[in-house]
Each structure stands twice: as structure tokens, then as C-alpha cells.
DSSP file (Angstrom, degrees, kcal/mol; ACC not computed):
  #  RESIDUE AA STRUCTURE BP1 BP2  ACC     N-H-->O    O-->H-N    N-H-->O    O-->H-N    TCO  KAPPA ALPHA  PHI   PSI    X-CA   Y-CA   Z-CA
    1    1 A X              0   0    0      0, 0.0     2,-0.5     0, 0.0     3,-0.0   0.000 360.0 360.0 360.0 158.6  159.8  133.1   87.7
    2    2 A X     >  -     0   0    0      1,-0.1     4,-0.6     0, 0.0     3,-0.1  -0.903 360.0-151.0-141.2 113.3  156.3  134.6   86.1
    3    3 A X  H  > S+     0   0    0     -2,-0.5     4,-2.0     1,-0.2    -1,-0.1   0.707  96.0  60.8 -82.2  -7.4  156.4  137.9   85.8
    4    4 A X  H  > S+     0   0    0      2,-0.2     4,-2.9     1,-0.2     5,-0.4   0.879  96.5  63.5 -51.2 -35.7  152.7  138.2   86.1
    5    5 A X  H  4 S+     0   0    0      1,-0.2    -1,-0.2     2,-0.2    -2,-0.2   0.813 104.7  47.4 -53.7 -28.4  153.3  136.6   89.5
    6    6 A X  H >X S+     0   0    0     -4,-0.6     4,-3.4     1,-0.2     3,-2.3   0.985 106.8  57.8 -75.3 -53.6  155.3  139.9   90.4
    7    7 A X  H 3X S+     0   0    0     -4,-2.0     4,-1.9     1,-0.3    -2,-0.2   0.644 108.7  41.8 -27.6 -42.7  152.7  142.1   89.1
    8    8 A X  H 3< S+     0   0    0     -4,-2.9     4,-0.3     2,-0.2    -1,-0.3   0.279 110.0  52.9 -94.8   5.3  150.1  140.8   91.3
    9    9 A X  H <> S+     0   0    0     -3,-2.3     4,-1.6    -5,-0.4     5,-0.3   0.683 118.5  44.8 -99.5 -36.0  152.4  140.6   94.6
   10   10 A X  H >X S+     0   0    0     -4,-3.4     4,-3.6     2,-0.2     3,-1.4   0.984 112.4  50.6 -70.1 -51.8  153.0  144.7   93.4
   11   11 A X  H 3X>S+     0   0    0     -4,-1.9     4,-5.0     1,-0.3     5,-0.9   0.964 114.5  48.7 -39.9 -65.8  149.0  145.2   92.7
   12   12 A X  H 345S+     0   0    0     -4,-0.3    -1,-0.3     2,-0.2    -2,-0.2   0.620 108.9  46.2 -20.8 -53.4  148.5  143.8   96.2
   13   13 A X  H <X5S+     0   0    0     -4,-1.6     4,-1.6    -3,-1.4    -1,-0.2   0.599 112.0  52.6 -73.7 -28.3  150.8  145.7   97.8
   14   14 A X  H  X5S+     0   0    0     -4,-3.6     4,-2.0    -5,-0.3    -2,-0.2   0.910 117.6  41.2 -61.8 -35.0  149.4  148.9   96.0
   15   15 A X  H  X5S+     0   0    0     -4,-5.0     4,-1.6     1,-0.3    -3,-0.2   0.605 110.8  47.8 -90.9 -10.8  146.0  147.9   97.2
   16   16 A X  H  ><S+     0   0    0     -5,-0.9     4,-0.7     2,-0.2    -1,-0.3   0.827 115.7  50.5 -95.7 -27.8  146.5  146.8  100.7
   17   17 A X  H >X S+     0   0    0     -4,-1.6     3,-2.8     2,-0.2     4,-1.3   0.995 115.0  48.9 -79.6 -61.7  148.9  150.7  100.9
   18   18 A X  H >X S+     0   0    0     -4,-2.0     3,-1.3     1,-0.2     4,-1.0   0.819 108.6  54.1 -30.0 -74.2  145.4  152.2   99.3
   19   19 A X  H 3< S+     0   0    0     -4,-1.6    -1,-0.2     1,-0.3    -2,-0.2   0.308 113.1  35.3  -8.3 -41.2  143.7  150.3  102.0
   20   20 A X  H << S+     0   0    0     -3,-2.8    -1,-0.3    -4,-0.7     4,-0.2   0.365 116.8  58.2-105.6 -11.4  145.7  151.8  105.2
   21   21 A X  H << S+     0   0    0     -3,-1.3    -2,-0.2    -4,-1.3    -3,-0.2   0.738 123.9  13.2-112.3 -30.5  145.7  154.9  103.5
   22   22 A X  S >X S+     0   0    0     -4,-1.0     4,-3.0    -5,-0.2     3,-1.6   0.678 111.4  66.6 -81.9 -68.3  141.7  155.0  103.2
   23   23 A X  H 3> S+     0   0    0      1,-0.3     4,-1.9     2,-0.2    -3,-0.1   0.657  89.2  59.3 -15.7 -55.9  140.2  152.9  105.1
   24   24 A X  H 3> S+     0   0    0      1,-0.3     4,-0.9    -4,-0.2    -1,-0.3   0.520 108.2  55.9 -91.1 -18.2  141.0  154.2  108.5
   25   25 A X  H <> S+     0   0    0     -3,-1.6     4,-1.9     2,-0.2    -1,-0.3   0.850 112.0  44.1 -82.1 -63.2  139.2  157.4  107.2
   26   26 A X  H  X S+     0   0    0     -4,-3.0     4,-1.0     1,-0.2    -2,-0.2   0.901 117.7  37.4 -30.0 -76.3  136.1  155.2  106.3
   27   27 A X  H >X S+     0   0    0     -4,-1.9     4,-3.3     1,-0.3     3,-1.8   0.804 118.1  51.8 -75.2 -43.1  135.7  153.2  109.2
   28   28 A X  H 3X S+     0   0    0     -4,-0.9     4,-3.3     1,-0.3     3,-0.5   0.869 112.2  48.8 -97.1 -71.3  136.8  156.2  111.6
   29   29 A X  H 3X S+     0   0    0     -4,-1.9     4,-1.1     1,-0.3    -1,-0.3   0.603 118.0  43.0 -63.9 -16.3  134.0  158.6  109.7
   30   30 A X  H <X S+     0   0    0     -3,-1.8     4,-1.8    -4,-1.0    -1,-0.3   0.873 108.4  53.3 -86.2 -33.9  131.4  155.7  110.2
   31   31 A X  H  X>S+     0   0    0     -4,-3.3     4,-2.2    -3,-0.5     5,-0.9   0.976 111.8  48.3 -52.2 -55.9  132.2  154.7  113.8
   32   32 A X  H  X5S+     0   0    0     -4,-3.3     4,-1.8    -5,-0.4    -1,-0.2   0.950 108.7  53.0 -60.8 -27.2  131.7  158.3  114.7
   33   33 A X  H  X5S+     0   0    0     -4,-1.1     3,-0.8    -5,-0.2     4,-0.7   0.963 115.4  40.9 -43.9 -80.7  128.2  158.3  112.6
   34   34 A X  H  X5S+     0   0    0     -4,-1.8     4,-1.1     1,-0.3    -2,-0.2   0.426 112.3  58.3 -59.2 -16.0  127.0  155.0  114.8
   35   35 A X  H  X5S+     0   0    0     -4,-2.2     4,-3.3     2,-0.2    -1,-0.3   0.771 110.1  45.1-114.4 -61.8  128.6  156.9  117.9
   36   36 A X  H  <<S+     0   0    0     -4,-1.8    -2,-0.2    -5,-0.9    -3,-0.1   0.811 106.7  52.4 -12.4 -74.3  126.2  159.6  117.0
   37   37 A X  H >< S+     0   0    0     -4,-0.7     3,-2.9     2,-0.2    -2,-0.2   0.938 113.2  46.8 -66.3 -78.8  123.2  157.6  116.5
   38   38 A X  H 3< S+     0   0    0     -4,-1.1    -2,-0.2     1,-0.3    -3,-0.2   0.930 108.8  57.9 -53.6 -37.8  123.7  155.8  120.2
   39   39 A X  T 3<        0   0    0     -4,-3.3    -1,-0.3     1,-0.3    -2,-0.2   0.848 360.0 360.0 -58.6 -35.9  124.2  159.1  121.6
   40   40 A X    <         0   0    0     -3,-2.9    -1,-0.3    -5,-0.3    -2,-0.2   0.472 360.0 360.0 -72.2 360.0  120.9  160.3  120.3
């Protein structure tokens, strides 16, 4: 087994937890921009 191989299944999972953890903040604060925008 390749321990790089582990490294990059861990990075992965750090980035995809970053991901749920951010994200949903992004897209949330842009929908409600564009929500805005149509409303005007």
C-alpha cells in the first residue's frame, strides 16, 4: 500500500469537509444576491 495514496484519500476528505463547510455559505450568499437582482 502507498502511503502517498493515503495522503491524498485524507487531503480529499479534508477538502471535500472544507467544501460542505464553506460552500453552502457561498452559494447561499450568492443565490440571495441573484434573488435580489430579480426582485429589483
Amino acid at each position: 500500500e502507498d502511503p502517498s495514496d493515503k495522503f491524498i484519500a485524507l487531503r480529499d476528505l479534508v477538502s471535500l469537509e472544507l467544501c460542505h463547510k464553506y460552500l453552502p455559505d457561498l452559494f447561499s450568499k450568492e443565490s440571495i444576491l441573484k434573488t435580489n437582482r430579480l426582485t429589483k
